[in-house]
C-alpha positions, 0 to 999 in steps of 0.5 A: 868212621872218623878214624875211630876203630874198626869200620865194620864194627861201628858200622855194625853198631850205627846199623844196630842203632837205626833196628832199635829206633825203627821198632821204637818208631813202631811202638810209639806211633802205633800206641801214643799216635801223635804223628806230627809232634814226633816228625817236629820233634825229630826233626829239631833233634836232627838239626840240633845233632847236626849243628852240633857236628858241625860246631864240634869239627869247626872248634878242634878239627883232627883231634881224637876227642872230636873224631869221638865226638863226632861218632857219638853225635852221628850215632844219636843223629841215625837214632833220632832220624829213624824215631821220627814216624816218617814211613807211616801214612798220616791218620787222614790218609785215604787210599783211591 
């Protein structure tokens, strides 16, 4: 990824990322609740992560400091994107 060391292994490492904020996701939703303020919540922290990204490869395109900076925005990118409790139906969902 971005010229940064082994494909597999960071695709590993990304992969490992998304399991722990999925069980996270699991465990804030089933106890805290508050579906909508993490959806916001994730969802300003996606864009910010992106922004960023996009902000870092703009400044220094080619450098190894960007492509580093890069990975580690996209790892917390994945991160943020599977904390927000998306798959889980809202509160006032009523089956037909």
């Amino acid at each position: 990824m971005a010229g940064i060391g082994n494909p597999f292994e960071n695709t590993c490492i990304l992969n490992g990322v998304a399991i722990v904020a999925i069980l996270l996701n699991c465990a804030l939703i089933t106890h805290y609740g508050r579906r909508r303020v993490m959806l916001t919540t994730g969802l300003v922290f996606c864009g910010i992560t992106q922004l960023l990204i996009a902000a870092i490869y703009n400044a220094r395109p080619g450098e190894t400091s960007t492509s580093q900076a890069v990975v580690a925005f996209t790892v917390l990118y994945l991160f943020g994107f599977n904390v927000c409790p998306s798959p889980f139906p809202s509160p006032h969902f009523r089956k037909c």
